[in-house]
MDTraj code that builds the backbone (N, CA, C; nanometers):
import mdtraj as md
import numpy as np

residues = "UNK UNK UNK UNK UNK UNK UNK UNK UNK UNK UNK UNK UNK UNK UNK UNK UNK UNK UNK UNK UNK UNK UNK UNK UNK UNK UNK UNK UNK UNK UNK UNK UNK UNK UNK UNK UNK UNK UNK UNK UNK UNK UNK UNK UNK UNK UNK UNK UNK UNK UNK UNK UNK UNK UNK UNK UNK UNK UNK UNK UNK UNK UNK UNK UNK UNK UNK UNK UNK UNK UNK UNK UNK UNK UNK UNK UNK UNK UNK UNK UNK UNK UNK UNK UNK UNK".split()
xyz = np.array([
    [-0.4168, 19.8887, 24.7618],
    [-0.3036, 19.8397, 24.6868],
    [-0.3454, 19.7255, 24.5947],
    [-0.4269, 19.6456, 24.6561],
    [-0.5132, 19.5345, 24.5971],
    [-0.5392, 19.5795, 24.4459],
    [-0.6250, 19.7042, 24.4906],
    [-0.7299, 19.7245, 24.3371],
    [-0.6009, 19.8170, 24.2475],
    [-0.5064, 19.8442, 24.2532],
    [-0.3924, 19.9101, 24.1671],
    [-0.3076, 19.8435, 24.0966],
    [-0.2924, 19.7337, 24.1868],
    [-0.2643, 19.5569, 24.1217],
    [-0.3426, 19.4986, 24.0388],
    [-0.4822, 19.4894, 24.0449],
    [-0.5688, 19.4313, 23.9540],
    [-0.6066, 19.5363, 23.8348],
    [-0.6159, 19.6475, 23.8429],
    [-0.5794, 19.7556, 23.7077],
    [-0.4795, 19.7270, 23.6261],
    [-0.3756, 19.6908, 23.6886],
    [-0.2334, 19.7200, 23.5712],
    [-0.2345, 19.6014, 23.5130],
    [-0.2826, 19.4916, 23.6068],
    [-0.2808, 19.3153, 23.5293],
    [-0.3878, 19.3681, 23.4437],
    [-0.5054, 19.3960, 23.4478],
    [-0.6079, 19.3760, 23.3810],
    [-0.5903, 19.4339, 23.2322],
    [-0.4912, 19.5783, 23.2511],
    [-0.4779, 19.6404, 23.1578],
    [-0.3625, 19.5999, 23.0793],
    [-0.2431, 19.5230, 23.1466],
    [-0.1398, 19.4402, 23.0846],
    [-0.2239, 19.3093, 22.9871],
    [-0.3119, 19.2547, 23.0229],
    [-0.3676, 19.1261, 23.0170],
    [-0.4418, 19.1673, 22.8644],
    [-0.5210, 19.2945, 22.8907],
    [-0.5849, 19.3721, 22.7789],
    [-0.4897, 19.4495, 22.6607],
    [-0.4208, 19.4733, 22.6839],
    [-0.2950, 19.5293, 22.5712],
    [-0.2152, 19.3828, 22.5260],
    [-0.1886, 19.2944, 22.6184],
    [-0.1341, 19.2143, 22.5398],
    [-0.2010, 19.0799, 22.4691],
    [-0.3193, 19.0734, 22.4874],
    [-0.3998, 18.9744, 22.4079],
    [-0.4178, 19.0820, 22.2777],
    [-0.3948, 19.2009, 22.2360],
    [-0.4558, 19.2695, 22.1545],
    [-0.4414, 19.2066, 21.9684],
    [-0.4762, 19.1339, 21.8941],
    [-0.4435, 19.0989, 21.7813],
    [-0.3603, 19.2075, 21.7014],
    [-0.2442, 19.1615, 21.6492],
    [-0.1256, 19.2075, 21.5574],
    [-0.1598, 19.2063, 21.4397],
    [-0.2053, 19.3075, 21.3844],
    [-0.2044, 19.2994, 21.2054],
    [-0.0947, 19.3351, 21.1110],
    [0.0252, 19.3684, 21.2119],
    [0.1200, 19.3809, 21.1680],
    [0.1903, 19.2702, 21.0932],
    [0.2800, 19.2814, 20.9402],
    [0.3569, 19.1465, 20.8763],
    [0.4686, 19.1347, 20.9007],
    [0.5215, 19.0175, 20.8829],
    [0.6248, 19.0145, 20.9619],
    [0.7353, 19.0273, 20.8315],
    [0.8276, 19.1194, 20.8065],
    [0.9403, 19.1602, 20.7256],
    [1.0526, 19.1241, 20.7161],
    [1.0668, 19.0190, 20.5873],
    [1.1942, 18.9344, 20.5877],
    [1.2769, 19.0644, 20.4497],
    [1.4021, 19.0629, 20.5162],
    [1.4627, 19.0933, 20.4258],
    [1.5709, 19.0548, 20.3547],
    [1.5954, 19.0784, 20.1893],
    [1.6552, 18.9927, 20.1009],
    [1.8056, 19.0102, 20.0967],
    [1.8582, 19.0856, 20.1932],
    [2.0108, 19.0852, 20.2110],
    [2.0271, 19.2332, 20.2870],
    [2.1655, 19.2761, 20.2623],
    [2.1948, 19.4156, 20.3484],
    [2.1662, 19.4245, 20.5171],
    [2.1862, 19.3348, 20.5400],
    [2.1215, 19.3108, 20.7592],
    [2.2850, 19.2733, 20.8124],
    [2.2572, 19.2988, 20.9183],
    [2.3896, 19.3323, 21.0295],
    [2.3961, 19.1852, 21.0312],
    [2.5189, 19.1231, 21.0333],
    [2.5423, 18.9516, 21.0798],
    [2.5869, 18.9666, 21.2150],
    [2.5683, 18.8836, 21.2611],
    [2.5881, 18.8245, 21.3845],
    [2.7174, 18.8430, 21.4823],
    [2.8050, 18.8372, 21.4157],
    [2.9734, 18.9093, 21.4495],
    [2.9544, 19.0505, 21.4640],
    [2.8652, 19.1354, 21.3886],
    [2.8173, 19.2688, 21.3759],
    [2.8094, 19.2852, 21.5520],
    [2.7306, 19.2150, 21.5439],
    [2.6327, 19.2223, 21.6710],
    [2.7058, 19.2584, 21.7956],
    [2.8094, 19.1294, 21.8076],
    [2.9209, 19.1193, 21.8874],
    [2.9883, 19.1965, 21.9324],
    [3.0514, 19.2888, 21.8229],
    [3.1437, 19.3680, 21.7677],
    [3.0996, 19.4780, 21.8709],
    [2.9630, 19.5229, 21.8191],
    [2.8761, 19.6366, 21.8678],
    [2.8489, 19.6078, 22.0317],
    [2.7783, 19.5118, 22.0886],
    [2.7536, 19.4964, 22.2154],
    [2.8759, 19.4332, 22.3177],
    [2.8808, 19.3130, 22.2590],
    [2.9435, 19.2370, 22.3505],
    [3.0881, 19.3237, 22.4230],
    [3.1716, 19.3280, 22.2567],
    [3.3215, 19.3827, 22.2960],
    [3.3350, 19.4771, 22.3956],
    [3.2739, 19.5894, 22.3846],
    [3.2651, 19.7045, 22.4711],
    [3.2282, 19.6589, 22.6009],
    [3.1599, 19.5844, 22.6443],
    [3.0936, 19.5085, 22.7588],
    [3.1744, 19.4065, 22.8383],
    [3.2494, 19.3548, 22.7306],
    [3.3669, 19.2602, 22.8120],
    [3.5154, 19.3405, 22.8425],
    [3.5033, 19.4429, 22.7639],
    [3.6209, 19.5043, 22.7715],
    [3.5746, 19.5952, 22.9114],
    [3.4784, 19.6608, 22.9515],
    [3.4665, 19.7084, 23.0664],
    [3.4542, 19.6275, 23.1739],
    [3.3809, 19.5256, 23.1606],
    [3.3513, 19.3799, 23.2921],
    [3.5516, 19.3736, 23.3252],
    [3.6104, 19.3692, 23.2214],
    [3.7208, 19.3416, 23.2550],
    [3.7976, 19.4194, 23.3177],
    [3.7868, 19.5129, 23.2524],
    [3.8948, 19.6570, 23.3119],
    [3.8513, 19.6699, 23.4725],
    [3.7032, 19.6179, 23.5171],
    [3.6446, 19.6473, 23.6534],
    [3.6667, 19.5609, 23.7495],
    [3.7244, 19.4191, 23.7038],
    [3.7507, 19.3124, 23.7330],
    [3.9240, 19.3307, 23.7982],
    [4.0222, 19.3529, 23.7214],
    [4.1674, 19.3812, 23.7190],
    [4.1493, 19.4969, 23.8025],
    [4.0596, 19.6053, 23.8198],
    [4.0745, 19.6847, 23.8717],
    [4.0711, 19.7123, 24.0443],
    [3.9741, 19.6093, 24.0722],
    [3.9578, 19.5125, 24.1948],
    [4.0078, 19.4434, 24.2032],
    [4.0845, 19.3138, 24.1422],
    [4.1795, 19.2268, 24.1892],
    [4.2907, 19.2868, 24.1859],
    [4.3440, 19.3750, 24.1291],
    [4.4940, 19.3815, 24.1161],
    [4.5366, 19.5425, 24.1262],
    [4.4397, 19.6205, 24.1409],
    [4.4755, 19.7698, 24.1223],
    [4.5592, 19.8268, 24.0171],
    [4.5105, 19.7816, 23.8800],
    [4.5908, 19.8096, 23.7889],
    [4.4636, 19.8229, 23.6399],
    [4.5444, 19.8666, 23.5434],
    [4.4506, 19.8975, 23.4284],
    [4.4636, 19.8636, 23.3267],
    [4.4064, 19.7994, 23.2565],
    [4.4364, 19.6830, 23.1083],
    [4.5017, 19.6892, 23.0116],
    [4.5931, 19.6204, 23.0074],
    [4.7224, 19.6838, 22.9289],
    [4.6298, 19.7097, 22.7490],
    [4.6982, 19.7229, 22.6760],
    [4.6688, 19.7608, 22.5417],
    [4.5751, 19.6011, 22.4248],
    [4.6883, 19.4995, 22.4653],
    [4.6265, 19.3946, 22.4297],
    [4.5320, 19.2967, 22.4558],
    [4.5084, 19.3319, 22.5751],
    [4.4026, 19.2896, 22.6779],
    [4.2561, 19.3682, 22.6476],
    [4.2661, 19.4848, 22.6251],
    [4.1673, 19.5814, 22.5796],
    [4.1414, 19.5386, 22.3862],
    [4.2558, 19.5093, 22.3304],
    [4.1773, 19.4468, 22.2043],
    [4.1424, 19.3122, 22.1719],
    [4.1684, 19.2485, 22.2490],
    [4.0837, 19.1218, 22.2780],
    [3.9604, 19.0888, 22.3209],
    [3.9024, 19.2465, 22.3481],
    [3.7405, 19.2742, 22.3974],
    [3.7368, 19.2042, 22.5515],
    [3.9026, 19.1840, 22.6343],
    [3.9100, 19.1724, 22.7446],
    [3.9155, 19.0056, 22.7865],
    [3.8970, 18.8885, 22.6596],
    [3.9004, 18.8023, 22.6490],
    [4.1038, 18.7564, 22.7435],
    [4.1336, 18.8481, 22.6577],
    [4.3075, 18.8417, 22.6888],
    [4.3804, 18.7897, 22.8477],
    [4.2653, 18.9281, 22.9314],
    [4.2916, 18.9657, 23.0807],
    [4.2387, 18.8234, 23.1587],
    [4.1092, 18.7489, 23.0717],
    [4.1001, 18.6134, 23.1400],
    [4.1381, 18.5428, 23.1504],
    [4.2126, 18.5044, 23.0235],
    [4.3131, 18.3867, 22.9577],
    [4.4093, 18.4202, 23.0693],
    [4.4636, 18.5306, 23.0478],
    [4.5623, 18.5162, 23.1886],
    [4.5422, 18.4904, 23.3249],
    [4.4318, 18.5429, 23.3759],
    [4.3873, 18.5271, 23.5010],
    [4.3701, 18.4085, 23.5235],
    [4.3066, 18.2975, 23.4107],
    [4.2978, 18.1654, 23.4441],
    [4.3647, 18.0864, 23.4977],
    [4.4758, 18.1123, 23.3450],
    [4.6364, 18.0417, 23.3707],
    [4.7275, 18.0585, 23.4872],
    [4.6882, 18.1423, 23.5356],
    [4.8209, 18.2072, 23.6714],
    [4.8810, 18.2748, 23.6146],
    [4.9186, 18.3812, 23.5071],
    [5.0255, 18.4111, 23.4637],
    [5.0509, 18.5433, 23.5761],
    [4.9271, 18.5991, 23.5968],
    [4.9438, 18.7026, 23.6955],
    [4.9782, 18.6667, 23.7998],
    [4.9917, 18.5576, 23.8805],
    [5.0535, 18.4864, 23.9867],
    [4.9146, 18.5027, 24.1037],
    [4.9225, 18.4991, 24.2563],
    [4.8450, 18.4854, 24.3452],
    [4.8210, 18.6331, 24.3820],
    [4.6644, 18.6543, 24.4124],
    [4.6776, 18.7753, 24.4458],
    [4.7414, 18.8316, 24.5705],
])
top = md.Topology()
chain = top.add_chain()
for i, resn in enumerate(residues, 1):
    res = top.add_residue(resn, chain, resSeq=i)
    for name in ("N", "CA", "C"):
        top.add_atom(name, md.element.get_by_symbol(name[0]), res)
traj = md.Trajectory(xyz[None], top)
C-alpha cells in the first residue's frame, strides 16, 4: 500500500511541477458578470437547500414567492417567526 502511495505522490508531484507555456487570456468585453454567475449557480442551489429545508421542518412545499427569491424569502421568514414554533 506503501509503494501505491508513493507512485501517485510522485506522479502528482511530477505533473504538477510541470512548466505552463500556456498565456494567460484577458478579454476585452462580452464575459458573464458576476450576478450572471449567481443567477446560474447560486439561485437554483438556494432554491433547492430551501425547498429541503421546509420540507423537513414543516412538511410542506415553497410557496411561489419563496421559490423566486432563490429561497432567500423561506429564510427571512423562518428567522422572523412568521412561521411560528415548530
Amino acid at each position: 500500500m506503501k509503494k501505491i502511495a508513493t507512485i501517485v505522490l510522485a506522479g502528482a508531484l511530477a505533473l504538477g511541477s510541470a512548466p505552463s507555456f500556456g498565456q494567460v487570456r484577458t478579454s476585452t468585453g462580452g464575459t458573464l458578470h458576476s450576478s450572471t454567475a449567481w443567477w446560474i449557480l447560486a439561485c437554483p442551489a438556494g432554491v433547492v437547500t430551501a425547498a429541503m429545508v421546509k420540507n423537513w421542518k414543516r412538511h410542506k412545499e415553497l410557496n411561489a414567492p419563496e421559490a423566486w427569491t432563490c429561497g432567500l424569502l423561506y429564510w427571512w421568514n423562518e428567522a422572523t417567526g412568521q412561521y411560528g414554533p415548530y
